[in-house]
N, C-alpha and C positions, 0 to 999 in steps of 0.2 A: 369344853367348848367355851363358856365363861372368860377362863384363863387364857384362852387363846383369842379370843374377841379384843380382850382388852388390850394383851400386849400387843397386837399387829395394831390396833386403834390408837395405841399408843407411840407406839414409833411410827408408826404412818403421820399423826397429827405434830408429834414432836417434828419431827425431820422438816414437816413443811412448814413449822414453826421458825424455826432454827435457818431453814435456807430462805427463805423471803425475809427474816429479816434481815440476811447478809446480800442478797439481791437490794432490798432498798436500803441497805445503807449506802449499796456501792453508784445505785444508781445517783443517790442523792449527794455523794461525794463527786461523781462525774457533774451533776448539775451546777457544784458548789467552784470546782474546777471551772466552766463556760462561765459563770457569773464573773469569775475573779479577775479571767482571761480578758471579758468583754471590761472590767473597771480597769485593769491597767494598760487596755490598749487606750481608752478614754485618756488616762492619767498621761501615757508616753506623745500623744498626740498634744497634750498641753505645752509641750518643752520649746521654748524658745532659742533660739543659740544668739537673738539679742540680745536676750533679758537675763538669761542663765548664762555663764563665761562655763568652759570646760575642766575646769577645776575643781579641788576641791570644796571650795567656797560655793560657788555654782552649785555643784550637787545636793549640797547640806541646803544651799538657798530654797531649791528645787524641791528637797525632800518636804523641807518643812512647808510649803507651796502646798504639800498632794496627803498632807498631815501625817509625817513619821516615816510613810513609805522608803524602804531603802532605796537608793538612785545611784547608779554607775555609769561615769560618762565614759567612751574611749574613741581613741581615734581606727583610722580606719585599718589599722592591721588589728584591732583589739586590743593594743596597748590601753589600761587603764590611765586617764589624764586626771581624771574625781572621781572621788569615793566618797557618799554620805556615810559608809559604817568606818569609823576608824580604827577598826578590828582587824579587818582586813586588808592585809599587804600584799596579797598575790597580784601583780602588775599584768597578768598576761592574760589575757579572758576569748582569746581566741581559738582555745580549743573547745569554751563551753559550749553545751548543743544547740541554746538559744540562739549566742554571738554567731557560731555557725552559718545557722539559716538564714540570721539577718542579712550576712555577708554572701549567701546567695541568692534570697530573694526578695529581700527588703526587711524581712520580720520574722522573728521565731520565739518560741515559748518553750518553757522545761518545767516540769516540778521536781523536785529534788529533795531526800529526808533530808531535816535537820540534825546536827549532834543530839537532841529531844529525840525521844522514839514517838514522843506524842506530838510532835509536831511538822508540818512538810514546809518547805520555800518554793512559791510559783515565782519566777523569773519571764518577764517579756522582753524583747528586747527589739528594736527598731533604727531604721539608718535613719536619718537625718543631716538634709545640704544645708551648707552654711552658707551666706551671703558670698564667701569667697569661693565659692563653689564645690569645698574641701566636705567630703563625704566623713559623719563622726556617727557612734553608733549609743544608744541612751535605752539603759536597762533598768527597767522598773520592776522591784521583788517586795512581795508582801506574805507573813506568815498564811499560813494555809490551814487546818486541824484535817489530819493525817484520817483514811479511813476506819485503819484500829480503834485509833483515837474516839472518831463516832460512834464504832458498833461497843464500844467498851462502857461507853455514858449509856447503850440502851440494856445494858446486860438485866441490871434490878426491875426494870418492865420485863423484860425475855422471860426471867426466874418468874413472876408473877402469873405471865402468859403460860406458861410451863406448867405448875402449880394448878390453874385455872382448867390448864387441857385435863389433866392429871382425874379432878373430880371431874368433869364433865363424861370423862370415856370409863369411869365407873358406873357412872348413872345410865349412860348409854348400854353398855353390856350388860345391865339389869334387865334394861327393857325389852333390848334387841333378843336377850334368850329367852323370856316368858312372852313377849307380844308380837314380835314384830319380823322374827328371825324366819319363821316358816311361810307367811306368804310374800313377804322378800324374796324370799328361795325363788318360788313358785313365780317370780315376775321375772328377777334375772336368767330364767331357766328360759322362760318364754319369750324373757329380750333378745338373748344368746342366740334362736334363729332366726332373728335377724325379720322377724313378721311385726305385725301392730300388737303393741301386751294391753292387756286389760283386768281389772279386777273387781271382784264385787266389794272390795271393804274400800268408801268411800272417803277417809284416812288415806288409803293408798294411791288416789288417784293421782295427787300430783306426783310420785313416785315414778308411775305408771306414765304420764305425759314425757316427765325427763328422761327417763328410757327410751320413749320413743323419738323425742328431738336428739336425745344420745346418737341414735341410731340415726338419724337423717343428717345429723352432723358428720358423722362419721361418712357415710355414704359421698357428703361434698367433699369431705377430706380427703378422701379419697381421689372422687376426678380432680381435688385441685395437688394432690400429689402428682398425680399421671401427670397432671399439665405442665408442673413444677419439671417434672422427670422430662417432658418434652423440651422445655424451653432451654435444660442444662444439655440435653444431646444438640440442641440447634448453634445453643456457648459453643459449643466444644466443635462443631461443624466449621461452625462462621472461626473460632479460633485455626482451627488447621489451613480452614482456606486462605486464612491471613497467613501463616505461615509458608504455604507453597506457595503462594503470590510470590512474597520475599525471596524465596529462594529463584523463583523464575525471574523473576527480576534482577535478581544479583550474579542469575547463573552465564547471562551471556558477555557484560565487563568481565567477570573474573575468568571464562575460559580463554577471553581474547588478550588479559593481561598473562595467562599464565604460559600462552602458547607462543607470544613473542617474546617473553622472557625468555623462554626454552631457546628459540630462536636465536637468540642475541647470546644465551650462555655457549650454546653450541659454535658459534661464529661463522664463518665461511662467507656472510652477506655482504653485500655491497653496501658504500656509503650512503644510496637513495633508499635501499631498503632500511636500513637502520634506522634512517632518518623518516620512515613512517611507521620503522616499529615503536620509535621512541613517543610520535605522536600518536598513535593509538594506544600506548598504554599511559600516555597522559589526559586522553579525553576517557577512554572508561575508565580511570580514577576519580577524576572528576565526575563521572556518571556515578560512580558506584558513592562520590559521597555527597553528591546531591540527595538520592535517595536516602538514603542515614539521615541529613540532614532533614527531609520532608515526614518519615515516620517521627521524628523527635519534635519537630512541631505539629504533627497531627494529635500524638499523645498529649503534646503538656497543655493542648488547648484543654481536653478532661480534669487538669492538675489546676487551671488555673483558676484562682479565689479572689482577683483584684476587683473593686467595685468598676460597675459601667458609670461612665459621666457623657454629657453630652459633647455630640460630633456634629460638626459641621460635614454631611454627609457631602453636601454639594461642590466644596472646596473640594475634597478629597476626591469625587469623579472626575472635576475636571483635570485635577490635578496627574491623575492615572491614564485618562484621556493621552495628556502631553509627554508622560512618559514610554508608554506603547503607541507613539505615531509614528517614531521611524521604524517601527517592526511592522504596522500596518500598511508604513508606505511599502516599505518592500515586498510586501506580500498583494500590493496595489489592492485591500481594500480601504474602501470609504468608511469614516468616523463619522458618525450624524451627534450631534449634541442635543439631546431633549432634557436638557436638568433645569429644573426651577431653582431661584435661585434662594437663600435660607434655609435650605430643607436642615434639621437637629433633633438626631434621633438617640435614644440612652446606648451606648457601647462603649468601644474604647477607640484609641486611633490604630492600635495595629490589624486589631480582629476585621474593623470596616477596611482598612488597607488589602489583607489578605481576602477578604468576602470580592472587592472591585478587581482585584489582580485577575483573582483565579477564573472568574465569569471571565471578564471584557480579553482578556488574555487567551482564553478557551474559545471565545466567538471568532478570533483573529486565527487562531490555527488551524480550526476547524472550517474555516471559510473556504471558498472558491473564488480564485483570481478575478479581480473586479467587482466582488462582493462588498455586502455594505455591513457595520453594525452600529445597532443605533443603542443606544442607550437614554433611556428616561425614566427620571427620578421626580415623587414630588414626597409630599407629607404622609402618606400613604403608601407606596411603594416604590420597589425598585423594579426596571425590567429591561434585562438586556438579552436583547436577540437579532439575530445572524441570518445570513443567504447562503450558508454555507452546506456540507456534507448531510445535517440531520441526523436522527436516531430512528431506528427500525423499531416499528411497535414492537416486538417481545423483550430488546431491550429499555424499553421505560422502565421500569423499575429497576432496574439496575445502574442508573445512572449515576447516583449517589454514593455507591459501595464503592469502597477500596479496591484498587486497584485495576479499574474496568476503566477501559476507554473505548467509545464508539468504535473508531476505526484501529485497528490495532498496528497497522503502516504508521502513525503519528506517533505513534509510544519512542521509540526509537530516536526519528526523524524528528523530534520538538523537542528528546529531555523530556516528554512527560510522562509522569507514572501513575496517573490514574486516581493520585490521590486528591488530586485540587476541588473536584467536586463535593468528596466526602467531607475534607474540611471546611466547606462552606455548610453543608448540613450543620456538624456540629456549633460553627461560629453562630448560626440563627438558632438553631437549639438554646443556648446558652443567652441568646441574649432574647429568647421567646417573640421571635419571629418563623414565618413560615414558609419554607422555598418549595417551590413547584416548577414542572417545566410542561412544554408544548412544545412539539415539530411532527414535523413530517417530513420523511426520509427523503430527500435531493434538494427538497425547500431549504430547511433552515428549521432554526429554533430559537426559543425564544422562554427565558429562564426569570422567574417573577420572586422578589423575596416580597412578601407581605408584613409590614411592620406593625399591624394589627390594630392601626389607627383608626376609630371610625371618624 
């Protein structure tokens, strides 16, 4: 019994020795990784392209600027134009994975080993407009220590920690077999059903409490598994239903482009038929990549990391205002202007662009002939609402979700796919505002973002 206490005590204690310390080294290698990331976005942000020329000179100027940091200028295919290391002569750096990403979304990062096993290279890498308005891209790399490298410097602590377990689970299997091992027993016997455990050896009591918040913790782990377990069947609901959306949505362009196709291969038609078969399957192409095109900016609003700066909110409604008024006239409703004028709130200009479209744009289609929509903004909110069709109590909450339109006659009939609302959700999500709506079903409605200004 002895022998066996100690060995399981002893691999049990080693192993959690041994794995936390390779959990924090790695974690502290990830942390060491964000610190370096965040110093050489700092460093790439300092680059002048009046002060530094694109050269070689330039870079080494540059290097020694950011003290030693290596520095790679290039232009915009990734041709290298400066190189701080004169080591390297690879002229081509547009397959690297940093150069990459820079080249599709402004900025990208890599770590990468060095010919050292002990040591790694973080690379950043950023675009950068020149006065003449020529796009170049400026790569900032500084050594890294490699996580081997880290858990390798804690080994002579491990061995000692080790060593330490070593006597300690000696000491302990002394005890545990003469004092302590039998009414232990006697507690996890009576934790195991899962009742209140209790003891009379008052040594044991705090024993006896952990066991019993063991067992209370478990019990939450429990419902919050179940919940956990609910929330991935509701994933995986809300995923499918995105997926049959997609398909019902893509299923009526492509049975109509596939049936005048047929049509057209088969021949026999007249010139006027042709001539509509040709423009029906160029308007559901155009339908069908409209929607391509709306799921792909509904997604990369999730993907996007750029900071919010401030917006002249109120330029920008009027300015939406003037774009959807020959769509408003034709549809003879009325534009009411209530916008204050200054209103500058933290976002971006395309998100507040896409947030004014999809509303003021939605109040206009959903309207009834000789309907009004007014729109008024101040430092506090937004709110734009309509005389138009309305929403039927049961779907209020649905109004937001993918692929749901009030009236489903419109989906068709406007191009629209149900997603412009959704994306407004997400654009105030992200920029930690809060959208809400009111109507009533033949009246109108009327759609509030609150920008959480008191």
């Amino acid at each position: 019994m002895r022998k066996r206490i100690l060995i399981i005590s002893l691999l049990v204690t080693a192993a959690a020795i041994i794995i936390y310390s390779l959990v924090s080294t790695q974690l502290y290698y990830n942390l060491s990784i964000e610190d370096e990331l965040r110093s050489l976005e700092v460093y790439a942000g300092m680059y002048d392209p009046d002060t530094y020329s694109a050269d070689d000179a330039g870079a080494e100027a540059f290097s020694q600027k950011l003290g030693g940091a290596r520095v790679t200028i290039m232009d915009s295919s990734g041709r290298v134009t400066g190189e701080s290391d004169a080591d390297d002569i690879e002229t081509d750096h547009s397959g690297r994975e940093e150069v990459r990403e820079a080249m599709e979304s402004g900025s990208g990062y890599a770590v990468r080993s060095s010919d050292t096993l002990s040591r790694d290279m973080m690379y950043y890498c950023t675009a950068v407009e020149t006065d003449g308005g020529a796009r170049i891209y400026v790569r900032v790399a500084e050594e890294l220590q490699s996580s081997w490298s880290m858990y390798a410097s804690l080994l002579p602590s491990l061995a000692a920690y080790l060593l330490i377990d070593i006597l300690g689970c000696l000491v302990f299997t002394y005890i545990a077999t003469y004092f302590i091992l039998r009414p232990v027993e006697s507690l996890t016997r009576e934790a195991a059903g899962g009742g209140v455990v209790s003891t009379r050896y008052s040594e044991l009591s705090t024993l006896a409490d952990i066991l019993n918040e063991r067992n209370r913790n478990m019990e939450m782990q429990m419902r919050e598994l179940e919940e956990d377990k609910k929330l991935v069947e509701r994933a995986q609901d809300s995923k499918n239903q995105f997926i049959s959306n997609i398909t019902h949505e893509m299923n009526t362009p492509l049975t109509s482009i596939k049936g005048y196709a047929e049509l057209l291969a088969a021949g026999g038609m007249t010139e006027q038929q042709k001539q509509l078969a040709y423009k029906t399957i160029e308007k559901q192409s155009e339908r069908l990549t409209n929607l391509i095109a709306c799921i792909i900016n509904y997604n990369e609003i999730d993907d996007d990391t750029l900071p919010p700066y401030d917006v002249d909110m109120s330029k920008l409604a009027r300015e939406m205002l003037s774009v959807v008024g020959p769509e408003a006239e034709k549809r003879k409703v009325l534009l009411i202007d209530r916008i204050d004028d200054n209103v500058i709130v933290q976002t971006r200009h395309e998100l507040a662009t896409q947030l004014l479209g999809n509303l003021i744009r939605n109040a206009i289609r959903y309207n009834r002939e000789g309907g009004t929509v007014t729109v008024e903004l101040n430092y506090k909110r937004l709110v734009v609402s309509d005389t138009g069709v309305g929403i039927a109590p049961e779907n209020m909450d649905k109004v937001f979700s993918r692929f749901f339109t009030v009236d489903k006659s419109h989906s068709g009939k406007n191009g629209g796919f149900g997603l412009g609302l959704a994306v407004c959700r997400k654009i105030c999500r992200r920029s930690g505002w809060r959208i809400s709506v009111q109507s009533e079903l033949g009246k109108g409605s009327a759609f509030t973002v609150d920008f959480g200004l008191r």
